[in-house]
C-alpha positions as CSV (number, residue, x, y, z in Angstrom):
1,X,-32.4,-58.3,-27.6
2,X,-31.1,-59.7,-24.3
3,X,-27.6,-61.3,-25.0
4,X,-26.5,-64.2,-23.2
5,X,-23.9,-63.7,-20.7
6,X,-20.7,-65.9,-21.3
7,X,-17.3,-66.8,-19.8
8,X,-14.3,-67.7,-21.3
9,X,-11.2,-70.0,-20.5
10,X,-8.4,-70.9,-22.0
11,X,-4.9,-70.7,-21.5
12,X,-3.6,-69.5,-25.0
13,X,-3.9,-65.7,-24.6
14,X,-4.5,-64.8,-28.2
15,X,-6.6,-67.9,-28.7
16,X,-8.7,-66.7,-25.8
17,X,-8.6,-63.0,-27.5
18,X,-10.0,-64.6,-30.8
19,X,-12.4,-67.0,-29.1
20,X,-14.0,-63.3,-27.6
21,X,-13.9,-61.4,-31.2
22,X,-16.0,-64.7,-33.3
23,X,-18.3,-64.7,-30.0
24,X,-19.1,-61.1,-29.7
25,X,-19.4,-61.0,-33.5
26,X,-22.5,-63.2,-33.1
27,X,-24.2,-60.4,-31.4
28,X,-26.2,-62.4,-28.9
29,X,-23.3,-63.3,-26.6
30,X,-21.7,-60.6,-23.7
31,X,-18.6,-62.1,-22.8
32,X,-18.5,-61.2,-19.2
33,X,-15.8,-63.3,-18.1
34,X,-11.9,-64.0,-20.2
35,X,-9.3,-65.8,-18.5
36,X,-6.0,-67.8,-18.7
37,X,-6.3,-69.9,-15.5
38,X,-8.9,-71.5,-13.9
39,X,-8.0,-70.1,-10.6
40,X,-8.6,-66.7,-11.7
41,X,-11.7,-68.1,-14.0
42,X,-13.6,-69.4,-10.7
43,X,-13.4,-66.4,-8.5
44,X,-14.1,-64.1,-11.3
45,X,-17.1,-65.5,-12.7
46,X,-18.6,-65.5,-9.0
47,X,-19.1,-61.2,-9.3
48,X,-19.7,-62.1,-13.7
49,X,-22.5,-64.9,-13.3
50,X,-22.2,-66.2,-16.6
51,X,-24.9,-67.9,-18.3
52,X,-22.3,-70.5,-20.3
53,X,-19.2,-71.4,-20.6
54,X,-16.4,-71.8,-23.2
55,X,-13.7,-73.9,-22.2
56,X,-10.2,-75.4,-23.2
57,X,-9.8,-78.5,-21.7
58,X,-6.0,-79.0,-20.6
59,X,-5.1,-75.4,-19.1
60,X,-0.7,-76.1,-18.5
61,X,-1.2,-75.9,-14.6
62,X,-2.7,-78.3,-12.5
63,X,-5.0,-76.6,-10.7
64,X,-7.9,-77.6,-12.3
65,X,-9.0,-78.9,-16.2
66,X,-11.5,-77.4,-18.1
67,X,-13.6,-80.4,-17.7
68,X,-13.4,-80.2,-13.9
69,X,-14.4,-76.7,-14.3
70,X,-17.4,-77.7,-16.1
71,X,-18.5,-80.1,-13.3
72,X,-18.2,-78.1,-10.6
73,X,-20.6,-75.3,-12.0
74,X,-22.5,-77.4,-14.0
75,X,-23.5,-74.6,-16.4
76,X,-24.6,-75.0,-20.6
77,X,-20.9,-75.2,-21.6
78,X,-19.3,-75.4,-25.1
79,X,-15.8,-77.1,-25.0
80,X,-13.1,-75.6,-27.4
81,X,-10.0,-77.6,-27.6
82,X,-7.5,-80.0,-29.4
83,X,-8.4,-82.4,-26.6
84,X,-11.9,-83.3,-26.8
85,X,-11.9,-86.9,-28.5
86,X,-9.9,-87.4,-24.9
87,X,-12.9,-86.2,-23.1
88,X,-15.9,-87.6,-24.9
89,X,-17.0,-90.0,-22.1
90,X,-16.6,-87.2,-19.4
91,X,-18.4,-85.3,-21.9
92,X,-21.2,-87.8,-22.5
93,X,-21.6,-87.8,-18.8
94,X,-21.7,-84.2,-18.2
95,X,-24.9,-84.4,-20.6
96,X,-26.3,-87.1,-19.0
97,X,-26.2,-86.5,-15.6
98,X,-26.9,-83.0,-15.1
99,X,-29.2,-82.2,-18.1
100,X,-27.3,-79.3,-19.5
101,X,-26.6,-78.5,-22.9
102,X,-22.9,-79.7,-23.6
103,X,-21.5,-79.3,-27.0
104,X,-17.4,-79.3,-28.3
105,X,-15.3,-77.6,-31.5
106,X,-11.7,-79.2,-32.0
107,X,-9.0,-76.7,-32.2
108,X,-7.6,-76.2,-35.1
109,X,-10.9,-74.8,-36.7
110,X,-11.6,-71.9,-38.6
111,X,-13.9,-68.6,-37.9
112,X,-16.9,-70.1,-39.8
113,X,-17.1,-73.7,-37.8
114,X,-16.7,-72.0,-34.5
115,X,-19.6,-69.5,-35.2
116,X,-21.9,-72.1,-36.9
117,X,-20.8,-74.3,-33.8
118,X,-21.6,-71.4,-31.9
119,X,-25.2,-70.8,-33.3
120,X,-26.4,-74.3,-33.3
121,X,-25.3,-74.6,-29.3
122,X,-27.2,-71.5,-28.4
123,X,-30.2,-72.3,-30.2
124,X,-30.3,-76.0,-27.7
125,X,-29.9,-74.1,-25.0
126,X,-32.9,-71.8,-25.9
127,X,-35.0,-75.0,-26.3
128,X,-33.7,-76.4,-23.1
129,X,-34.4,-72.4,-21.0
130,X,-38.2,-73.3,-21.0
131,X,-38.3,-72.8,-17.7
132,X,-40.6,-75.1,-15.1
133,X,-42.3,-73.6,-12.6
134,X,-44.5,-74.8,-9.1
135,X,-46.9,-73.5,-6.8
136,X,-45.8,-73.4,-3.9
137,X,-47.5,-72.0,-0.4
138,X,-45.0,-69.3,1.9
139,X,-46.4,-68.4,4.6
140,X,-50.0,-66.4,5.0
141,X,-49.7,-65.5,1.3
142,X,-50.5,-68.7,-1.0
143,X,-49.6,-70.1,-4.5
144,X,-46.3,-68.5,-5.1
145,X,-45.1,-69.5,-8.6
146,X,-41.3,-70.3,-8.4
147,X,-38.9,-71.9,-10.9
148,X,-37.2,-75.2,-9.7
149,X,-34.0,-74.4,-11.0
150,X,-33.8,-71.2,-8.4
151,X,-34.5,-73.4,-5.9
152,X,-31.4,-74.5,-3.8
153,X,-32.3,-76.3,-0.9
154,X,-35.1,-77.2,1.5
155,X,-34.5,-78.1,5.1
156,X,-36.6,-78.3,8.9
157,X,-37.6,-75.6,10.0
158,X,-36.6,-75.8,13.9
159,X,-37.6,-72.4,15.0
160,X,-41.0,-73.8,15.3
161,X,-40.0,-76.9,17.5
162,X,-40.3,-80.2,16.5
163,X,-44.2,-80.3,16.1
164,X,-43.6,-78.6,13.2
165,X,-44.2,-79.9,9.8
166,X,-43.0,-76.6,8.2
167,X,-40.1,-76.4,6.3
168,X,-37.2,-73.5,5.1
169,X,-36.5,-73.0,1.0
170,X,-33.5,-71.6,0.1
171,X,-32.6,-70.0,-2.9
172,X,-30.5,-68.6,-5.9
173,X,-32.3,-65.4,-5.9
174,X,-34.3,-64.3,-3.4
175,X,-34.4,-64.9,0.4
176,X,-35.6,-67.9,2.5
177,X,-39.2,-68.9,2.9
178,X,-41.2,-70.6,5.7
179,X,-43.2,-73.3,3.7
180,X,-46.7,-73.9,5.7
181,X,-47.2,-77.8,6.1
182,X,-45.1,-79.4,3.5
183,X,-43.6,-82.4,4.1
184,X,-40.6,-84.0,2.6
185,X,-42.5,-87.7,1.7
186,X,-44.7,-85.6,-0.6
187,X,-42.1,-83.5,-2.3
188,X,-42.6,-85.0,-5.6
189,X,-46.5,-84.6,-5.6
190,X,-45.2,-80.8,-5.4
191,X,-43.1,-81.2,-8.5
192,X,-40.2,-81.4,-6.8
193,X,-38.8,-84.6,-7.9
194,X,-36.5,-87.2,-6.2
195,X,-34.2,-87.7,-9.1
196,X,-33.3,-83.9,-8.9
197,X,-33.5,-82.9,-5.4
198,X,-31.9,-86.1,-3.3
199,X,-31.9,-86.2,0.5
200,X,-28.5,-85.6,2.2
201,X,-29.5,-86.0,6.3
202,X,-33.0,-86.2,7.2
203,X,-33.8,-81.8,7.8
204,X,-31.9,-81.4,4.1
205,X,-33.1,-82.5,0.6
206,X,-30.5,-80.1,-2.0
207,X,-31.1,-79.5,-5.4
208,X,-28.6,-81.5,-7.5
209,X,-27.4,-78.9,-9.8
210,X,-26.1,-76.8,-7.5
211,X,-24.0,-79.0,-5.2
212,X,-20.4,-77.1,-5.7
213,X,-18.6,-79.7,-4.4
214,X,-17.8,-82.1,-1.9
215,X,-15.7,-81.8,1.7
216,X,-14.3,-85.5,2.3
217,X,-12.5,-83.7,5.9
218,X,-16.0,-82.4,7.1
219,X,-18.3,-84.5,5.3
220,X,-20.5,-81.8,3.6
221,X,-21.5,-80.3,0.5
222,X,-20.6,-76.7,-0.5
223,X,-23.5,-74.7,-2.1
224,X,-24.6,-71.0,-2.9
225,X,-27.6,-69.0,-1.5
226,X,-29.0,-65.9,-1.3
227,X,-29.6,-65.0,2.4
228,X,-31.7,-62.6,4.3
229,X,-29.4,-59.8,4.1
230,X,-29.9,-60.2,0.6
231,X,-26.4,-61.6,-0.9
232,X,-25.2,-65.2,-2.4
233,X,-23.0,-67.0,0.0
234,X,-21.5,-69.9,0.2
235,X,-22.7,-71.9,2.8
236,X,-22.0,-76.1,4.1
237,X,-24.3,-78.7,4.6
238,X,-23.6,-82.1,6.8
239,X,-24.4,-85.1,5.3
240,X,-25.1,-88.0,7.1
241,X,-23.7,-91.5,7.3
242,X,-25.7,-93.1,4.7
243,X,-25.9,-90.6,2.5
244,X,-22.2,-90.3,1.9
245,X,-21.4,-93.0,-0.6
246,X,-24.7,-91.3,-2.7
247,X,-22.7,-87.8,-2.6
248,X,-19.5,-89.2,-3.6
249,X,-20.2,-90.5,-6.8
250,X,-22.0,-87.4,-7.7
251,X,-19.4,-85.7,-7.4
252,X,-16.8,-87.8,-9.2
């Protein structure tokens, strides 16, 4: 069986400790990722690639709250804390904007609800890993099936001058492709729909989900790819003008 890979934060050591010990005695979880501080949590998980999260919701610093966490990787996440009827509209909106699975135990519980709790939120997020897939034309070899979700951006491609109508995909796991006559009007006849992948300066439409965050001082979005030397990096877009105010609020 392939496990799950999951990360971990809260700032009560031994709570974190027994939060590990109920999840690993499911036997479809790997924790690959325990921490105290979400600092630490958001470099490490960036070499652990977790799969979900587990969070606490106030962490004693003020660096960064669980909840903020959760937005900014927008991963299935399971929030464990004596703070979620605090939360439950940013909760309700994590769920609604971003289609994820979101689900919450209140601290104090015991072994049983937190592994019942457990069970129930991996078994939505099973339902909701039915992948969807497009066909998608690269170059002189045609109908490429590629999941959306590993899809990262799609932007001009200016190395063949501006006759062009060829564009550049960029990804979460493999390296950028030249896209033979695809325009950006007619992304949605592709599959690749508006209300997922919005437009943030006319050579860029970004997928959603994995906007990182926004730069107010250079006005552009921070996102992950994999590049031709064969690596994720983090990488800036510009967005434009009118495309700001859009941008913004997603990232609220």
């Amino acid at each position: 069986m392939v496990k799950i890979k999951a990360a971990l934060l809260d700032d009560n050591k031994e709570q974190l400790q027994l939060n590990q010990q109920m999840l690993e005695s499911i036997g479809r979880v790997e924790v690959v990722s325990s921490c105290i501080s979400a600092k630490t949590f958001l470099e490490d998980i960036k070499t652990s690639q977790p799969e979900i999260l587990f969070l606490d919701l106030n962490l004693g610093d003020s660096y960064m709250t669980g909840m903020e966490v959760a937005f900014k990787l927008k991963l299935p996440v399971m929030f464990v804390s004596s703070n979620t009827s605090q939360y439950i509209k940013e909760i309700e909106r994590l769920k609604r904007d971003y289609d994820i699975c979101v689900d919450h135990i209140t601290k104090p519980f015991t072994s049983q609800e937190f592994i019942k709790t457990t069970q129930r939120f991996l078994k939505e997020i099973e339902l909701f890993k039915k992948e969807e897939f497009i066909h998608l034309d690269f170059g002189a070899t045609k109908r490429n099936k590629i999941a959306i979700n590993s899809i990262v951006y799609l932007s001009t491609d200016k190395n063949n001058g501006s006759e062009s109508n060829n564009k550049l995909i960029h990804f979460t796991n493999r390296k950028p492709e030249n896209l033979i006559d695809f325009s950006f009007s007619k992304m949605e006849e592709k599959g690749l729909l508006n209300i997922n992948f919005i437009t943030i300066h006319k050579s860029f439409r970004v997928n959603s989900k994995h906007i990182k965050a926004y730069h107010k001082n250079t006005e552009s979005i921070e996102i992950e790819v994999f590049t031709n030397q064969g690596k994720l990096e983090t990488k800036q877009l510009q967005v434009s003008e009118n495309y700001q105010p859009l941008i913004k609020k997603l990232k609220k």
